[in-house]
N, C-alpha and C positions, 0 to 999 in steps of 0.2 A: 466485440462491439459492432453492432449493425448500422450500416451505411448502405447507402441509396446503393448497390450494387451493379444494378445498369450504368447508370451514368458514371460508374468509376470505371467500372470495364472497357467503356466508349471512350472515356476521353484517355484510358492509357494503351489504349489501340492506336488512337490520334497520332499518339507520341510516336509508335513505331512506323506508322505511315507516311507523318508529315515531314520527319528529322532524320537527318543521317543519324547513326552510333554518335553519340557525348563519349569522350572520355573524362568525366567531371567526376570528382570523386567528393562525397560526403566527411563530413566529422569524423577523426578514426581516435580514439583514446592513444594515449601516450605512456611510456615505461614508466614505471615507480624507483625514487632515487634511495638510496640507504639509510636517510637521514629522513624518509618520507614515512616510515615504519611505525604504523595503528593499530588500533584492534578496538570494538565496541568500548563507549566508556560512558559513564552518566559525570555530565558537562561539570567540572568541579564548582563550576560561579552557584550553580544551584543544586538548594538545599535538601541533603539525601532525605530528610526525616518524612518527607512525603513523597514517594515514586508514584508516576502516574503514566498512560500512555492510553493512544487512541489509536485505531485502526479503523482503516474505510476499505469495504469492499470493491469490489467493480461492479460495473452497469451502468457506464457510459453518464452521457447528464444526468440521467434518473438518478446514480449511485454521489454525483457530486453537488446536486441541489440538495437531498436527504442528508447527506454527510453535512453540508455547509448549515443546514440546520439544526443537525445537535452542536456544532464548534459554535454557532452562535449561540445556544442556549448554555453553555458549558461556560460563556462569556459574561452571560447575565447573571451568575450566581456568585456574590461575592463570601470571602470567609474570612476569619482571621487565624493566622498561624505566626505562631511565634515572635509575637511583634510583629507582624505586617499581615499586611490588608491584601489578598489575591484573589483574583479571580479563576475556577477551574480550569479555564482554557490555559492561563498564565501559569500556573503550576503545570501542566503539562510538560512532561522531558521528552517525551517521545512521540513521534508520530508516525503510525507505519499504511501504507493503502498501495492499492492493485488496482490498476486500469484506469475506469472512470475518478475512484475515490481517490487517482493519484494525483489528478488534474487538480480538484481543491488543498490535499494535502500538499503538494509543493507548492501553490501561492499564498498558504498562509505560513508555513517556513520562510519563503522568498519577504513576504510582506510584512508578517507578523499579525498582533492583533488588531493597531489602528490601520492597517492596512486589508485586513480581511476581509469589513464590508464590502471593499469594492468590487470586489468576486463576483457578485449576483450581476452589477453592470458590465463587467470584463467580460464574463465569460458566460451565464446560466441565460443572459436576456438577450443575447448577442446570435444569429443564425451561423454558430460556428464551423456546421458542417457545409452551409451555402459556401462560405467564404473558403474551405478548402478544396470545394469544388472550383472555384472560381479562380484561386490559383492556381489548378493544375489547367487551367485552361490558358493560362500565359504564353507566348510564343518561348520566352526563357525556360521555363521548368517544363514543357514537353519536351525542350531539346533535353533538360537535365536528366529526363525520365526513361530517355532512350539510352543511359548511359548502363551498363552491367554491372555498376555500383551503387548502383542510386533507384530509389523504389520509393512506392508510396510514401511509407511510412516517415522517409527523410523529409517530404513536403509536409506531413503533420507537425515535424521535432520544428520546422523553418516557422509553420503558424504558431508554435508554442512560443517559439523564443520570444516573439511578439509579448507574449501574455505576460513573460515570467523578465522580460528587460532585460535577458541576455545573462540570468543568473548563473551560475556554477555552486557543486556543491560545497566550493573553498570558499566562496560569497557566504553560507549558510556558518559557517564555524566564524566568521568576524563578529559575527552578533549571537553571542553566548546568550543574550535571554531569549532566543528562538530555538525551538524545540527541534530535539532532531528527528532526522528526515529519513527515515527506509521506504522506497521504492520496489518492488518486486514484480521481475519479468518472468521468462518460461525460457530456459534453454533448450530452444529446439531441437538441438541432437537426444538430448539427455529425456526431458520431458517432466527437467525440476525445478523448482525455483533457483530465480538467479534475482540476488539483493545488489543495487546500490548502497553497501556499505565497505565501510574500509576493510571489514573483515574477509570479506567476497573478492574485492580488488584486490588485497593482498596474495590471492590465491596466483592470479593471472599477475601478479606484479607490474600492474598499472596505477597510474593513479587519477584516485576520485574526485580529487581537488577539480581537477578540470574538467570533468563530465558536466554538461551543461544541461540543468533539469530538465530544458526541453528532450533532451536526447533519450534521458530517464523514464523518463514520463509517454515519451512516444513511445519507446521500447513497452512498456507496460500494456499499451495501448492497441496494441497492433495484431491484431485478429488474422488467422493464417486467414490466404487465401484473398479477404477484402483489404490488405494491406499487407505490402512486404513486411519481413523482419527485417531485423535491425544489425549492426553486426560491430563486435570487438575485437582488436587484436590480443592474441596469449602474447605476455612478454614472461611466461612461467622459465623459459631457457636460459633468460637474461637475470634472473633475480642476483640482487644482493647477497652476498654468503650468507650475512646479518639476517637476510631473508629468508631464504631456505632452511637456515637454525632454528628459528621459529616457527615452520611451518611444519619440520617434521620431528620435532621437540613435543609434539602434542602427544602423551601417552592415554589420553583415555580410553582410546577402543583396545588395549591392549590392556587396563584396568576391567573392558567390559566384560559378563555374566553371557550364559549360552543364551539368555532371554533378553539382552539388551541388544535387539534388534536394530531397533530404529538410532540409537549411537551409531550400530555397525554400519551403518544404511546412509548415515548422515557422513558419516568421516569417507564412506565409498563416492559419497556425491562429491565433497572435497576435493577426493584425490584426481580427479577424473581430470582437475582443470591443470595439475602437474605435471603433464606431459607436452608441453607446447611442440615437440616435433609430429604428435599421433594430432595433434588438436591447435592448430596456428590462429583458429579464429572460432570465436562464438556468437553464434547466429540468435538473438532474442525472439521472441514473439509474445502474446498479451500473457499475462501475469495470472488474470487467471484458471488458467490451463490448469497451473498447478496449487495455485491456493490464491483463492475467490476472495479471502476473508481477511490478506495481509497480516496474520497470525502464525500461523505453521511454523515455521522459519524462527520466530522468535520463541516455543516452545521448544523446537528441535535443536536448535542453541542453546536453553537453558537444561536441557536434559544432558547434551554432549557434554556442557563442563558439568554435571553431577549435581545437577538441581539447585532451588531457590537460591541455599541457603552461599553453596559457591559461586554461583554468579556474580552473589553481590561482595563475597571476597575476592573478585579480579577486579573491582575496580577501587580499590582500597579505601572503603566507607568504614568508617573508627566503629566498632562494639557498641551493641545497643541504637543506635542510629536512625534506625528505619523504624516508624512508627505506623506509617500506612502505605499500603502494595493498589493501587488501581487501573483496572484497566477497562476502558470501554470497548464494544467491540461492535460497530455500528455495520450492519449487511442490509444491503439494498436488492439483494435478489428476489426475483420478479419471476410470473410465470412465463411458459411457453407462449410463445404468438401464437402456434398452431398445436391444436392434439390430434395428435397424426394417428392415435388410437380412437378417434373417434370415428374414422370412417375406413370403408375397405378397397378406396382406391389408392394406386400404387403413390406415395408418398415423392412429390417432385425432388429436384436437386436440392435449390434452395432451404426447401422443410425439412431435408433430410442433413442438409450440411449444419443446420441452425440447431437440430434436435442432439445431434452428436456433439455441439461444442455446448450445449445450453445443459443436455445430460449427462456429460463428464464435470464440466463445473459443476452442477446441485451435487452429484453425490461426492465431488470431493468438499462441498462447504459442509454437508450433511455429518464426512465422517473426520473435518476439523474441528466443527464443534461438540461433536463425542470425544474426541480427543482434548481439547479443552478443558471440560467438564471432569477428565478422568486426572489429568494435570492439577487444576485447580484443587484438586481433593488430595493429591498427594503433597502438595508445596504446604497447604493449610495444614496436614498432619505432620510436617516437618519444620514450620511455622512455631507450633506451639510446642514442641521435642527441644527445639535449639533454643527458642525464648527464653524456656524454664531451666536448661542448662546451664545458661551463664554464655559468655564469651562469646557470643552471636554479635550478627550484626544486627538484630533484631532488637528493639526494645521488647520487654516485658507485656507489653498491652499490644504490640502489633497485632494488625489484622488485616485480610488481603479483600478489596471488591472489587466483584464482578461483575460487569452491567453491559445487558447484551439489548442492544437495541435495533430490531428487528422492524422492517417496512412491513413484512405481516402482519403486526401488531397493530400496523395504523390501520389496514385493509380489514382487520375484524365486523366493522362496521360498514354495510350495505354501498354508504355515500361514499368509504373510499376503496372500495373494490379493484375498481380504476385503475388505482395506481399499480395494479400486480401488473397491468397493462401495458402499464410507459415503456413504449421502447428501450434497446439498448442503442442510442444511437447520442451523436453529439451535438444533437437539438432536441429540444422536444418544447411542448408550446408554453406562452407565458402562464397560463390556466393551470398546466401541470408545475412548473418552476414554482409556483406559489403554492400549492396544495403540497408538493413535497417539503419545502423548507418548515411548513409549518408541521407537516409531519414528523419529520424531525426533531421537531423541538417539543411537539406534546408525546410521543412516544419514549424519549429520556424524561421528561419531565416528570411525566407520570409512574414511572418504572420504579416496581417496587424498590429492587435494588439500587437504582439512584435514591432515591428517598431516603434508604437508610444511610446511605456515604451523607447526605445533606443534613441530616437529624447528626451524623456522626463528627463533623465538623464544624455543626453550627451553622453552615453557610445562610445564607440570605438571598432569594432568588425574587426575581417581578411577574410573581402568581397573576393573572387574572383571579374575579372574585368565585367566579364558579367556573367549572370544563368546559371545555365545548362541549355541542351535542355528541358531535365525531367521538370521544375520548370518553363522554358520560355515558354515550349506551350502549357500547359495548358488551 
């Protein structure tokens, strides 16, 4: 995420000039107790026979105005199921985002849905990135800055907590009609995703209950170099026996095929966190390092327990059950600021540090969504195998959609080009805040694949009479 970098560099020089050594130490996570022992589940209060989930990429406000505009359009569409009246966002069970997209995805967890609107005034209309510059200019938090525990990115989680009113993710499981919440950082040793969920915490035998989404959400957020990482204790030394029976109780990669690669690759990222005397702490940094797209992680899980169809036998949904699979998959990535191939002078710091963090993320969102794509095709051929079998968790007529809603698809059209423009930064101007939310919500709206989940439900959404020009001339 791009921030004024001068000015952060100056005023964290300040800190070392003006303040002796702080010994002040940050938020540290706490041990997981025996009796504290999870694993991913879809909430029992809500009703399996529709799964659904959304993911927001990273891109700073750019990725959380566009995200905050399909949650809102996904709010305008009501349906009916099974005896009641919901609305898309409200059927929601899951909500998974990286970086930017995590900033609106944890407030509308934290808030819900009558609390959603307020996002745009909290946080997209609000000069959020003035205001962390302006707290690090405090005569308090330079002395805190000077401390060898404490880094930028802990004055971001202190602004968040602001936002999110001091939530935790044990705050998010009191209100079962709120969707759940995956966060996804970058393990900086490793260079793999690392999830805020129970399933992740359980590795490091911490617990999640008390990680406070600020903490989440900074970790997410925190771009090497223009922001420290973030950092965990391993309590892996300390676990539960209860706990360590569970964790190495897992036979799949011992089930896996010489081709099942990416299981073996997955249970190795796993294992890595089971050594707390080789590994005592884990250092985060921004989420999308390793997947841009808040996806990966949720395919590379459902591939590790043995696809679709066992997934949804770990979380004991009765046969026949699942009538629709949805997942939105909303990416806010933007072009380069600079094309550094367009000229043959020596490419500065700045272009070169931007090009390598902006060129690693494109082509790992480039080869999550081929990965996707080649998922999607195999869960829909295994969909319709176990359906027609019998004894599924699957009704008979189930069917999986996929709906990829893409900020290139607004920029097709000359007028919004622009937007491939918007910085990645945690401001950007009211002109852009509105041009993106609205893109957002004519880019799902318009999406073939949305269209068919809405003709396929019935739903009822508040059309305008004709498109915009943006969306019509495409």
């Amino acid at each position: 995420m791009r921030v004024i970098g001068g000015r952060w560099l100056a005023v964290t020089a300040c800190a070392a000039l003006l303040t002796a050594c702080s010994s002040v130490r940050p938020w540290l996570n706490t041990a997981m107790q025996a009796d504290q022992l999870r694993s991913m589940h879809v909430n029992e209060t809500r009703d399996p026979s529709l799964v659904m989930a959304v993911t927001i990429s990273g891109g700073g406000a750019r990725a959380a105005a566009f995200g905050y505009g399909v949650l809102r359009e996904l709010e305008d569409h009501e349906f009916d199921w099974r005896g009641r009246r919901l609305t898309l966002l409200e059927a929601t069970d899951l909500i998974s985002a990286v970086s930017g997209g995590s900033i609106v995805a944890a407030y509308y967890a934290a808030f819900g849905r009558t609390g959603l609107p307020r996002f745009e005034h909290d946080f997209l209309r609000q000069d959020f990135q003035q205001s962390l510059l302006g707290m690090m200019a405090r005569p308090g938090n330079l002395r805190d800055l000077s401390s060898p525990w404490f880094g930028r990115a802990h004055l971001l989680a202190r602004r968040l907590d602001t936002l999110y009113e001091g939530k935790t993710f044990a705050d998010l499981e009191r209100n079962p009609r709120h969707p759940q919440l995956i966060v996804t950082a970058t393990d900086l040793a490793r260079g793999t995703g690392f999830e805020f969920t129970w399933d992740q915490f359980t590795l490091i035998c911490s617990d999640l209950g008390r990680v406070p989404l600020s903490f989440a959400v900074a970790a997410s957020s925190a771009v090497p170099l223009l922001l420290s990482p973030v950092t965990l204790r391993n309590y892996a030394d300390r676990c539960p026996a209860e706990v360590t029976r569970r964790i190495q109780g897992d036979g799949a990669v011992a089930r896996a095929g010489p081709a099942d690669f990416r299981r073996r690759l997955y249970r190795a990222q796993a294992d890595a966190y089971l050594n707390a005397a080789q590994r005592p702490y884990i250092h985060l940094v921004d989420g999308g390092l390793s997947d841009n797209l808040g996806v990966q992680r949720l395919l590379d899980r459902a591939l590790m327990e043995g696809g679709l169809r066992q997934t949804f036998r770990e979380v004991v949904i009765p046969p026949g059950s699942v009538h629709k699979v949805v997942l939105v998959v909303v990416n806010a990535e933007r072009e380069p600021t600079h094309d550094i191939d367009a000229s043959d002078t020596v490419p500065g710091m700045f272009d070169v540090a931007e090009t390598l963090l902006f060129g690693a993320g494109a082509r790992k969102t480039r080869e999550t969504q081929e990965y996707l794509q080649d998922v999607i095709r195999e869960w829909s051929s295994e969909l319709e195998a176990h359906a027609a079998a019998g004894a599924s968790v699957f009704a008979a007529d189930a069917d999986i959609h996929v709906i990829m809603v893409n900020l290139r698809d607004a920029a097709l059209h000359s007028d919004r080009r622009q937007l491939l423009r918007v910085p990645t930064a945690f401001t950007v101007s009211d002109s852009e805040v509105t041009e993106l939310i609205t893109a957002g919500r004519e880019v799902l709206r318009y999406s073939p694949d949305f269209q068919a989940l809405v003709r396929a439900l019935g739903a009822r959404g508040v059309f305008p009479s004709t498109r915009s020009v943006n969306m019509k001339e495409k």
